[in-house]
C-alpha positions as CSV (number, residue, x, y, z in Angstrom):
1,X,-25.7,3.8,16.3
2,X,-24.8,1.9,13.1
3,X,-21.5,0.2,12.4
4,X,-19.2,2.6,10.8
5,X,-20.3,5.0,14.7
6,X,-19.6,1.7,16.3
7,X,-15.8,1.5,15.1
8,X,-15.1,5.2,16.0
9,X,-16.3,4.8,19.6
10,X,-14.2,1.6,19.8
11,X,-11.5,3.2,17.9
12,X,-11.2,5.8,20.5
13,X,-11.7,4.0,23.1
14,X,-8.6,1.7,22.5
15,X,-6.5,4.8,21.8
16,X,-7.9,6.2,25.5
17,X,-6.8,2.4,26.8
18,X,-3.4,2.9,24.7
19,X,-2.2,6.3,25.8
20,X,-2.9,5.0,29.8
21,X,-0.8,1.7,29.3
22,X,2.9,2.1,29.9
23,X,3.0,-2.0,29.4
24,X,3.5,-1.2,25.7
25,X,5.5,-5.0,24.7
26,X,2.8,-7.0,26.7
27,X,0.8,-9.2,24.9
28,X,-2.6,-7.0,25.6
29,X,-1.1,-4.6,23.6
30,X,-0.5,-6.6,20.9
31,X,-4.1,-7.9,20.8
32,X,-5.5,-3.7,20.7
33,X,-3.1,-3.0,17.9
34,X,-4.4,-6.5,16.4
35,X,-8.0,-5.0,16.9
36,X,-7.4,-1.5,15.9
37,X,-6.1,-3.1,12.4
38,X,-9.4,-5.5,11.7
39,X,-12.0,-2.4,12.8
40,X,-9.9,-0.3,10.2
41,X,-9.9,-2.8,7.9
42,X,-13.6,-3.1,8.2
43,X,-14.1,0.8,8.4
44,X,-12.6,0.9,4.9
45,X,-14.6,-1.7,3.3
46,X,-17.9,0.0,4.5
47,X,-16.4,3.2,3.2
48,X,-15.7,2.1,-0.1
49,X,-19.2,0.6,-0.5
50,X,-20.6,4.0,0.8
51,X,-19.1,5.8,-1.4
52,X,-19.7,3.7,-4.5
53,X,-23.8,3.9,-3.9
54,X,-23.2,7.5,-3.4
55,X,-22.0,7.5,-6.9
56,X,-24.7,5.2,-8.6
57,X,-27.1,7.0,-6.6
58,X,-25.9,10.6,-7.8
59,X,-28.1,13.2,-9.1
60,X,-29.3,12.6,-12.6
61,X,-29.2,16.1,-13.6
62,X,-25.6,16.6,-13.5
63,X,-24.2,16.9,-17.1
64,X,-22.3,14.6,-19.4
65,X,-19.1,16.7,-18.2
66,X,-19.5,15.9,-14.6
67,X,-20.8,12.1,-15.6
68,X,-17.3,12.1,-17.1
69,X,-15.8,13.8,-13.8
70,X,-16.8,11.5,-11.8
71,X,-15.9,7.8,-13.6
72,X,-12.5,9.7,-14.2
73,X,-12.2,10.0,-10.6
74,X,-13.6,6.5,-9.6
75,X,-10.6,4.8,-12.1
76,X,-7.5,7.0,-10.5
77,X,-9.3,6.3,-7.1
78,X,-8.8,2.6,-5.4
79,X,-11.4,1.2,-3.0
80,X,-10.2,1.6,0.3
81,X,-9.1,4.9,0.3
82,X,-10.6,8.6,1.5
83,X,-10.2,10.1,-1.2
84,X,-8.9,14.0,-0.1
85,X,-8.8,16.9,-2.6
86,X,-5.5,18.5,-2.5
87,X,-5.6,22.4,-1.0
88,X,-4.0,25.3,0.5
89,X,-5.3,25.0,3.2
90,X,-4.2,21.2,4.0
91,X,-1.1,21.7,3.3
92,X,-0.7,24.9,5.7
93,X,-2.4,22.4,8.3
94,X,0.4,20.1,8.2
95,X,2.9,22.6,8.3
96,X,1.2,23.7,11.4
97,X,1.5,20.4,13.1
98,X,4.9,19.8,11.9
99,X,5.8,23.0,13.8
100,X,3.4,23.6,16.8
101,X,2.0,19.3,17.0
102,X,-1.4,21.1,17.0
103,X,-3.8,19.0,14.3
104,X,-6.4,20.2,12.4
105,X,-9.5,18.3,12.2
106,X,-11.1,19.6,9.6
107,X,-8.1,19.5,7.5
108,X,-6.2,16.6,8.4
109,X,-6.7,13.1,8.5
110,X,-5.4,10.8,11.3
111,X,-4.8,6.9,11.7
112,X,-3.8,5.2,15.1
113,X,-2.2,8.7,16.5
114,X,-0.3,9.9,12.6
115,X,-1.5,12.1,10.6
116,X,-1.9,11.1,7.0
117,X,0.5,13.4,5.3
118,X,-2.2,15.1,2.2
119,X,-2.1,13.9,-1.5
120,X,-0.8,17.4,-2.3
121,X,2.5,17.3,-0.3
122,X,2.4,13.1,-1.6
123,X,2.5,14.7,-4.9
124,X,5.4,16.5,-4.2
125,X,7.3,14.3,-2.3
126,X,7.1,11.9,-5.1
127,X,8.3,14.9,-7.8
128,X,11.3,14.7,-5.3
129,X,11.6,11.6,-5.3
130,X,12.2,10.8,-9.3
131,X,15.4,12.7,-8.6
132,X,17.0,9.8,-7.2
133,X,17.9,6.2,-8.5
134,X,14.6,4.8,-8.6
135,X,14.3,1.0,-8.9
136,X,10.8,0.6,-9.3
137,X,10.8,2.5,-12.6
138,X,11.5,-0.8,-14.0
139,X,8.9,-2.6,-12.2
140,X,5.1,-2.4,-12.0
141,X,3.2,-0.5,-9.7
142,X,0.1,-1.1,-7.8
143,X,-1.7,1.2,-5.9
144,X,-3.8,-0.8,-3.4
145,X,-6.5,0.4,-0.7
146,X,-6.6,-2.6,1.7
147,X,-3.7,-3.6,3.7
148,X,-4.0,-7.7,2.7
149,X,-5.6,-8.8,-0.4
150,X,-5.3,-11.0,-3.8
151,X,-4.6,-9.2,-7.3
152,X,-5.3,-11.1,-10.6
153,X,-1.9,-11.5,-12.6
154,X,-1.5,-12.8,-16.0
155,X,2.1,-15.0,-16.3
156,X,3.2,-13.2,-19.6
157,X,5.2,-16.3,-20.5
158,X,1.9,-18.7,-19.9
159,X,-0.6,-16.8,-22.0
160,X,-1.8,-19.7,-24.7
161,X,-2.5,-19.1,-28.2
162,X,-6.6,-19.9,-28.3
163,X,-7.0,-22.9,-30.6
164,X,-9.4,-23.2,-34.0
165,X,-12.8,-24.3,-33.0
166,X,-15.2,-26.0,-35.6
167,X,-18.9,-24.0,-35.7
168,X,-21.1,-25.0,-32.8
169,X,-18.9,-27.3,-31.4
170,X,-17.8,-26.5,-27.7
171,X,-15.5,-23.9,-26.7
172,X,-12.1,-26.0,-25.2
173,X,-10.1,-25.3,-22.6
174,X,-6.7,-23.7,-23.0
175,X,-4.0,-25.3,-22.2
176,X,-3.0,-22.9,-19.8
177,X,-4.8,-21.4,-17.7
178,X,-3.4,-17.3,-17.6
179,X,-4.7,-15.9,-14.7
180,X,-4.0,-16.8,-10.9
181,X,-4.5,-14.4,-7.7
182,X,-1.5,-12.9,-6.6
183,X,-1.8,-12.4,-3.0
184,X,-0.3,-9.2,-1.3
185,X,0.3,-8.5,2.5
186,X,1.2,-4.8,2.7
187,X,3.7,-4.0,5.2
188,X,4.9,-1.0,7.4
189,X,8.0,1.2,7.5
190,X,9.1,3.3,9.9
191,X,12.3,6.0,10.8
192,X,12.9,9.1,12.4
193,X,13.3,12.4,10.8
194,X,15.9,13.9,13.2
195,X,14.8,17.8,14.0
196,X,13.9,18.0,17.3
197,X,11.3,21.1,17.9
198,X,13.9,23.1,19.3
199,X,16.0,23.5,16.1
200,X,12.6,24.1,14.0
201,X,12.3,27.0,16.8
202,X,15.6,28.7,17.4
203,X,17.1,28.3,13.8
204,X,13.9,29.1,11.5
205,X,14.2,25.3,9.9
206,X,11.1,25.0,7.0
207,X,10.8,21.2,8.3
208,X,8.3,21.1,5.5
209,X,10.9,21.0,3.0
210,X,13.5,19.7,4.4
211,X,10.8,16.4,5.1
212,X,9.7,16.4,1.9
213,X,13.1,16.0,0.5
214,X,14.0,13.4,3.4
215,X,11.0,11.6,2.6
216,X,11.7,11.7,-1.1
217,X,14.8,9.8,-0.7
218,X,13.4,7.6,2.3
219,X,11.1,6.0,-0.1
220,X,13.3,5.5,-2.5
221,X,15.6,3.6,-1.1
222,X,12.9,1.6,1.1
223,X,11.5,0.7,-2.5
224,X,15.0,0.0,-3.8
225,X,15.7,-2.4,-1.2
226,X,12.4,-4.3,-1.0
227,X,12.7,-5.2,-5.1
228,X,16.5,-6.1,-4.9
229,X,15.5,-8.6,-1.5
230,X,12.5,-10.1,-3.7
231,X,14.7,-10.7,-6.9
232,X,17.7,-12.4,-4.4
233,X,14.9,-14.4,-1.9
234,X,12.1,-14.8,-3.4
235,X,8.6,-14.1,-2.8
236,X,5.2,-15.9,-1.8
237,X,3.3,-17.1,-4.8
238,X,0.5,-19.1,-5.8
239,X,-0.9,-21.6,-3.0
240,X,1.7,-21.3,-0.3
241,X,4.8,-21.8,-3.5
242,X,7.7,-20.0,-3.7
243,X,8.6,-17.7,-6.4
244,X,11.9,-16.9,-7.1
245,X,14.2,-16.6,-10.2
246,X,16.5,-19.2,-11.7
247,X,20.1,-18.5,-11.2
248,X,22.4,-19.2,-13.6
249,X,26.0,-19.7,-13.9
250,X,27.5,-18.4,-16.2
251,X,31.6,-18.6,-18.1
252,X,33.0,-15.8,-20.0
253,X,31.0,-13.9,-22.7
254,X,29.3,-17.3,-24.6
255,X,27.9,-18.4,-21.4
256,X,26.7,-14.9,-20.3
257,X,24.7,-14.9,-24.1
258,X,23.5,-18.6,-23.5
259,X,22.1,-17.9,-20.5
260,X,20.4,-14.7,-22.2
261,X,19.6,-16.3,-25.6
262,X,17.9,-19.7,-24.0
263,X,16.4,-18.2,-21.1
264,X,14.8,-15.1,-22.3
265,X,12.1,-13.9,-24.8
266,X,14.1,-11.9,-27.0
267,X,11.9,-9.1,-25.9
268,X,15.0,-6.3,-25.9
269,X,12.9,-3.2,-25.9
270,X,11.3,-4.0,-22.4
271,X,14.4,-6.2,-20.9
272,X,17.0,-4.2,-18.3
273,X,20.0,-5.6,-16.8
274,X,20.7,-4.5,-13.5
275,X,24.6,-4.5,-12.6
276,X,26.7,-3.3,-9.6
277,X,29.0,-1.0,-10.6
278,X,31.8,-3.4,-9.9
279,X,30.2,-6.1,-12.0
280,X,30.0,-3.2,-14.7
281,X,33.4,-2.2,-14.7
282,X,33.9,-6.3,-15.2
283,X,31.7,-6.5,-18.2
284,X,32.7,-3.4,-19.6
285,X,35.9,-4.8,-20.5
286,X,34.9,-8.3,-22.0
287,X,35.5,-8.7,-25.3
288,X,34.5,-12.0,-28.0
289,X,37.4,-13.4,-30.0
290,X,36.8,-10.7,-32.7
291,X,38.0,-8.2,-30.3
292,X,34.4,-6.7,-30.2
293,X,33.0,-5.8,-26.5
294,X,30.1,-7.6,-24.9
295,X,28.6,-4.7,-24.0
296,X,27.8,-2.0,-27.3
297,X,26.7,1.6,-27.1
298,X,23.1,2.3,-27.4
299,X,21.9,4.1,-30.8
300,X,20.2,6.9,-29.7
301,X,21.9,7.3,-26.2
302,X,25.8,7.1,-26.4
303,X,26.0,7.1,-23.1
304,X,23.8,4.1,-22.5
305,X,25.3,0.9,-22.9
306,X,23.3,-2.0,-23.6
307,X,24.3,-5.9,-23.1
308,X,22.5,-7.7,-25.8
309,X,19.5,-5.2,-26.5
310,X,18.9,-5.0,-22.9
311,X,19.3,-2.2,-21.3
312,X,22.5,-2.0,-19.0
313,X,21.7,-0.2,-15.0
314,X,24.3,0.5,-12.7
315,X,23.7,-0.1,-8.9
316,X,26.4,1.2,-5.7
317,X,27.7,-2.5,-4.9
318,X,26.4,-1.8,-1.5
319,X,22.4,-1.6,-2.9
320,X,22.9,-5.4,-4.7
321,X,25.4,-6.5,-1.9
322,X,29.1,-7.8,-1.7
323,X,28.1,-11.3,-3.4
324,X,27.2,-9.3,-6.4
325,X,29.9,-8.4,-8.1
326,X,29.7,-11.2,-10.1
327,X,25.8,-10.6,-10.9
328,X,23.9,-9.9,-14.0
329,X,20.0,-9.7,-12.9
330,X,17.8,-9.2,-16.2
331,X,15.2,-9.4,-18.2
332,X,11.4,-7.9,-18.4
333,X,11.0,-6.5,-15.1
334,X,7.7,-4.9,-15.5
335,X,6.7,-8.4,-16.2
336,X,8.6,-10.3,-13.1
337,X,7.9,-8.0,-10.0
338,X,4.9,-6.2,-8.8
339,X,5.4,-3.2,-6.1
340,X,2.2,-2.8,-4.2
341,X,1.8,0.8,-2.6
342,X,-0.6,1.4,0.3
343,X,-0.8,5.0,-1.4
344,X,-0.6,6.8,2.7
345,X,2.2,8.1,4.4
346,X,2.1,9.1,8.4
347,X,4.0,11.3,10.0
348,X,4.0,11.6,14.4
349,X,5.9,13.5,17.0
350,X,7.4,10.8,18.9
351,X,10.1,10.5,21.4
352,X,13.9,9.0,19.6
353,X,15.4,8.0,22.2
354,X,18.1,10.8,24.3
355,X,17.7,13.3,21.5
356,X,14.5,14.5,22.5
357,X,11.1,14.7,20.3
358,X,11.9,13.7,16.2
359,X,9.2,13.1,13.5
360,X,8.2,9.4,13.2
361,X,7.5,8.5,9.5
362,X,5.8,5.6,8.1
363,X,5.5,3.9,4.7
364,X,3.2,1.1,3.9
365,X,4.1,-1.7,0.4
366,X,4.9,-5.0,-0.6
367,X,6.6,-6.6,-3.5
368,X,5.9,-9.7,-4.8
369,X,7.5,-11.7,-7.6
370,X,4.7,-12.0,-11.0
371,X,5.7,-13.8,-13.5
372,X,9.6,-16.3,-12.5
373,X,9.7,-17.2,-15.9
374,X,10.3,-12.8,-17.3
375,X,13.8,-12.5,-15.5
376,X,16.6,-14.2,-14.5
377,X,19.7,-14.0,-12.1
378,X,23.6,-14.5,-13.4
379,X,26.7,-15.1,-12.0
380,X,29.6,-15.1,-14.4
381,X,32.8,-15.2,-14.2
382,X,36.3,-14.6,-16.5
383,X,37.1,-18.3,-18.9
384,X,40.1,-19.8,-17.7
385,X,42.9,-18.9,-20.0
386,X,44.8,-21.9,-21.2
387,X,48.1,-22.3,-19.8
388,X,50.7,-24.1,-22.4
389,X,53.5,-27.2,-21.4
């Protein structure tokens, strides 16, 4: 029996062990779903390696088209993962399960009793999902195959100019050094989809659909809120530090464009400031001593307005909180923040407490802070008019 047969039998036999316990908030169960996270760990790294001397190993007489095939699929796939071609037939596999809980081995994938929803309905769910207000346009995005790990990041606003070196003498040190390892600790989400079998069966409900669009907008605002709570908190950075951005205060319109002007690299095309839409409709009507207003109408998009160069985004107060409506967050946010995406969402049957059997969904990220230095956090306020004896 080698390794990879090893973690199956275990595998199964904790989810034998798991189903019998009722003791579910004991600490033995915490230690099996402790184990049952380390052998999957390990299952994927042996995976990964399996797969990649399958594909150094491949047959030499496949043409230059396939060569080309295959590294194209190696680059859009990260190491971790099982990598499933989309198809008919998984999709009408999940559907099956979503309405009769049968699963079908052959066609769907399962993890720690969920069922790995297929790239193909992924695909679509996240077609759905650029309908809604999506945050983590503005941010990068990093699909990862492990659930813990480090990522080399390059501070943007630490990258040194290299210096002029004499012939043959010895290469120097830059000043700064660019790179560090950002490390990542992916996370899990969970809700309910509330249909209960017994609607899907009396009143014809496509649950397929009407998940998809649910998960569409689940993700969206679980992304939303895990980039707003990194730019207010802060994140874990380099060797245990903290990484948060500077907040400034800020009064009337000079102080809003000091704060910009001496903070910032005047980078407008990439900056975005990110507004409730009560600190909007506060900005909207500043005006400088000219009688000009802060904010200016974009160019080529009337209707976007734009707060020096940087693009102006409205948020519902309730997404940035009650304390923000006093709060300009901005600057180069593909730069500052980093979403890392575990690339698998679950789906289970599972008991919701007195409404019967729902569908248990799960989402797996983390966001982490990059680069402090690329954004910045504002509170302003009106100047104090001057009151005359």
């Amino acid at each position: 029996m080698n390794r990879l047969q090893e973690i199956e039998a275990r595998l199964a036999e904790i989810r034998e062990m798991l189903d019998n316990d009722e003791k579910r908030g004991d600490a033995k169960f915490s230690d099996l779903e402790k184990e049952v996270r380390d052998l999957k760990e390990e299952k994927e790294e042996i995976e990964a390696r399996e797969r990649m001397m399958d594909e150094q190993n491949g047959d030499e007489g496949q043409g230059q088209g396939e060569d080309e095939a295959r590294s194209f699929a190696g680059q859009a796939h990260q190491p971790g993962q099982t990598m499933i071609q989309p198809n008919n037939e998984q999709r009408e596999a999940f559907q099956k399960y979503l309405e009769t809980r049968e699963i079908d081995g052959g066609a769907l994938k399962t993890d720690s009793g969920f069922v790995v929803v297929p790239e193909q309905i992924v695909t679509e769910i996240m077609k759905l999902k650029e309908k809604e207000f999506n945050l983590d346009q503005y941010v990068t995005v990093k699909s990862v195959g492990y659930g813990s790990g480090k990522y080399p990041v390059v501070r943007q606003s630490e990258v040194a100019a290299l210096p002029e070196v004499a012939e043959l003498e010895e290469n120097p040190k830059l000043a700064v050094k660019p790179f560090y390892n950002l490390g990542y600790d992916i996370k899990t989400y969970r809700g309910y989809f509330l249909v209960s079998r017994e609607a899907i069966e009396d009143a014809a409900v496509n649950v397929l659909s009407e998940l998809m669009t649910w998960m569409a907008r689940t993700i969206a605002s679980t992304r939303n809120a895990a980039i707003v709570k990194a730019i207010k908190s802060g994140t874990p950075g380099e060797e245990g530090k903290k990484l948060k951005l500077a907040t400034i205060t800020a009064e009337g319109i000079d102080g809003i464009k000091d704060a910009i002007n001496l903070n910032l690299k005047p980078n407008y095309e990439h900056n975005v400031a990110i507004v409730s839409q009560t600190a909007f409709a506060e900005l909207d009507k500043l005006k400088d001593n000219q009688g000009n207003y802060l904010l200016q109408s974009d160019v080529k998009e009337p209707t976007q307005k734009r707060l020096l160069g940087a693009a102006v985004v409205v948020l519902p107060d309730e997404m940035l909180g009650e304390k923000s409506d006093k709060t300009i967050i901005i600057g180069n946010l593909k730069d500052a923040i980093v979403l890392f995406d575990r690339s698998q969402y679950q789906a289970a049957w599972t008991n919701y407490m007195q409404y019967g059997e729902s569908l248990m969904v799960a989402v797996r990220q983390d966001v982490r802070i990059l680069d402090e230095k690329s954004a910045i956090i504002i509170n302003f306020g009106k100047e104090e008019e001057e009151v005359t004896p």
